[in-house]
N, C-alpha and C positions, 0 to 999 in steps of 0.2 A: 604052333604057328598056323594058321587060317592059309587059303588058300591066294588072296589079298596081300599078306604079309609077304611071302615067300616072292610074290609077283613085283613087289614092291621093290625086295631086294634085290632081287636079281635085275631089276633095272637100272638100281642106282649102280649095282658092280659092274654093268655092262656098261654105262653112262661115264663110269670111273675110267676103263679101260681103251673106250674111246676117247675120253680126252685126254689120258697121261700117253696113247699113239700119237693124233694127233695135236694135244696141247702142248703144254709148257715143259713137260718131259721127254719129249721127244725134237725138239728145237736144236739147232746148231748152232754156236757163239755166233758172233756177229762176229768176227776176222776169218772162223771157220768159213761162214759163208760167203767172206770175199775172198778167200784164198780159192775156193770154188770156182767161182768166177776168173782168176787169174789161171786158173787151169783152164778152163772153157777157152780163153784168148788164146793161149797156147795150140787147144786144139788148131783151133781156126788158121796159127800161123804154119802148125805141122800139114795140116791138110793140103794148104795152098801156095807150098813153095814153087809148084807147078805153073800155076796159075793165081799170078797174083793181085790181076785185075778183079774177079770176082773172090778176091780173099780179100779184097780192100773193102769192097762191097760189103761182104759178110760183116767184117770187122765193124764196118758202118752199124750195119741193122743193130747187130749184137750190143754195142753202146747206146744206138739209139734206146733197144727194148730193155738196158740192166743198167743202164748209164747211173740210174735214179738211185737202182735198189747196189750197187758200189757204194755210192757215195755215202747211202744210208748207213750202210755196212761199217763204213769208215768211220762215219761221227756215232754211231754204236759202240762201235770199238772204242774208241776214245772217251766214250761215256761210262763206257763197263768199269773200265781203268777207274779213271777219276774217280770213279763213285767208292773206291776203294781205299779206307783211312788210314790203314796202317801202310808206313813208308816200304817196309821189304815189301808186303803181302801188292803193293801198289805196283813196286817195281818187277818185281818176281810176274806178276798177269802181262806187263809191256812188253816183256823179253818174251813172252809164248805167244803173245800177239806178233811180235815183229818175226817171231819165226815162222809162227806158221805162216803169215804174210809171204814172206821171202822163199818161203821154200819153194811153192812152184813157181815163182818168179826166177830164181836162179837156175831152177832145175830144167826150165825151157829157153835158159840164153840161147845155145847154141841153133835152136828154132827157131828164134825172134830173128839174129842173125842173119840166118838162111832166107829166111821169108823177107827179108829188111832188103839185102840185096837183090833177091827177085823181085823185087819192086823198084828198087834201084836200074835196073836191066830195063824196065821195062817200061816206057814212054807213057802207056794208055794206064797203068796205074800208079806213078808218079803222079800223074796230071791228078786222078782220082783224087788220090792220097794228099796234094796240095789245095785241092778245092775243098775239100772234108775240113784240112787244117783251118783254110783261110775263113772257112763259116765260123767255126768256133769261135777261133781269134776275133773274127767279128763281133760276134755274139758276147763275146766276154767283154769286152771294149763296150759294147752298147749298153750292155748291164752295169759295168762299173764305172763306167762313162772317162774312158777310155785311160784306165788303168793300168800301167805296166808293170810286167811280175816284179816285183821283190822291193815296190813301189807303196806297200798297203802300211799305211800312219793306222796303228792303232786307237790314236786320240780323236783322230776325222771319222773314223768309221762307223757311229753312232750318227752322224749328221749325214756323212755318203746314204748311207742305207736309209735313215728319212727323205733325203732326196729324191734316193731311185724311186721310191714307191711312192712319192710326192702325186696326186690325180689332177694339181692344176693344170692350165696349159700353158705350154712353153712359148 
């Protein structure tokens, strides 16, 4: 082999090696990577049982800046599943999803807890923690034009969501 070939290959092996790092071989299921995130919250709430005006704060930023890549995570997850034809092999991936999900979700009650009531204690993030709530609430309400939980008609929801995204003027 010429000096050319040798060069040739050694870049496609090198070319290989970086993308099976960082490609498709080196990725984390989509529930792995919200279970992630559900550990990150946890930090957040262990850190700031102290102080839990700027752990509401935190909390804030942290959904602000992962709020997206959750949710993505979630209808990933739910995608991975579904996409899965055989009925065990389907059911068998939801139960390793809802663990791994749940694992650091339960594994940090006792933190949630603690940091729940330091917040509770504490007047200046209370107020926070109800201004945060009341935006959302709002937010959700304006999007679904004022939708309450456990209110969503599966038969309307094809005409709500032409609606929402409707461009005339009201």
């Amino acid at each position: 082999m010429k000096l050319r070939g040798w060069l040739a290959a050694a870049l496609l092996i090198a070319g290989g090696v970086v993308f099976a790092n960082r490609g498709c071989l080196n990725q984390k299921a989509p529930d792995e990577r919200l279970a992630g995130h559900f550990d990150a919250l946890c930090d957040i709430a262990r850190a700031n049982v102290d102080s839990p005006q700027p752990g509401v704060r935190q909390l804030g930023r942290y959904l602000g800046a992962h709020g997206g890549d959750m949710l993505g995570d979630f209808g990933d997850t739910l995608g991975t599943i579904e996409r899965i034809s055989d009925d065990h092999d389907h059911d068998a991936r939801a139960e390793l999803a809802r663990d791994r999900i749940r694992t650091p979700v339960l594994a940090c009650a006792h933190e949630w807890n603690d940091f729940a009531d330091a917040i509770a204690a504490d007047p200046d993030a209370s107020a926070a923690l109800e201004t945060g709530a009341a935006r959302l609430s709002r937010t959700l309400s304006i999007i679904f034009e004022d939708a309450t939980p456990g209110t969503l008609d599966l038969r309307r929801l094809p005409a709500r969501l032409s609606h929402m995204f409707d461009t005339s003027p009201r």
